[in-house]
C-alpha positions, 0 to 999 in steps of 0.5 A, a space after each residue: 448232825 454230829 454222829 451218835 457216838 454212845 457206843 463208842 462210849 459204852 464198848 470203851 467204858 466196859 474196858 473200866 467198870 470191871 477195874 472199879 471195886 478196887 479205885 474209886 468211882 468219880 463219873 458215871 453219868 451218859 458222857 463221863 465214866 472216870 476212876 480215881 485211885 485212893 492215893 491222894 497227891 501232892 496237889 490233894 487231888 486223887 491220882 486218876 486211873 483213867 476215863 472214858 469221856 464223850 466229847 464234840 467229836 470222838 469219844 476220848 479214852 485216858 489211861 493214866 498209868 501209860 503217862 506214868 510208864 510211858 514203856 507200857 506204850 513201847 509193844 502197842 501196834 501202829 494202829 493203837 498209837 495213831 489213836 493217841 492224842 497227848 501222852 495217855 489219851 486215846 480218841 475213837 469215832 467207832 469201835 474197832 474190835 481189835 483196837 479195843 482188845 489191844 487197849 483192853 490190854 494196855 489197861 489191864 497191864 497198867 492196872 497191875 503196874 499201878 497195883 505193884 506200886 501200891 497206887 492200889 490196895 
């Protein structure tokens, strides 16, 4: 049986609910927590701030602007990057606090990028 991985889920949603009164709301259901900003881009589609998202085996962890700035990722520990898959994605199968401080982090440095470049008003 694959293991329960709502809290995993829970601890990384709560790194975005607090950013929310300012983006726009997309998912928030049992397995998908998703904010968008307001810009619309070229494709028509919202640019994303970033997710959090159970999948088969781990719970993944997005977070667009490190994708946009990739020098925001240039401090993170050795730790914090083995998480990574991709370019803004991040994959845990439990709660390790310290990660989740460093990620709190992140996300909150991106938000303020985001922020100065007018993504959000």
């Amino acid at each position: 049986m694959a293991k329960d991985l709502a809290p995993v889920f829970q601890r990384l949603r709560m790194l975005l609910e607090p950013l929310s009164p300012k983006l726009l709301l997309k998912a928030d259901t049992a397995d998908s927590y998703y904010l968008d900003t307001a810009v619309i881009q070229p494709n028509k589609c919202p640019l994303c701030f970033g997710s959090a998202q159970i999948k088969k085996n781990y719970v993944s962890y997005y977070l667009f602007p490190v994708y946009m700035y990739p020098e925001l990722l240039e401090n993170i520990s050795p730790e914090l990057r083995k998480r990574m898959q991709g370019k803004s994605c991040f994959n845990f199968t439990s709660i390790d606090e310290s990660l989740i401080a460093e990620l709190t982090r992140l996300t909150e440095v991106g938000f303020r990028r985001f922020e100065a470049a007018g993504f959000i008003k």
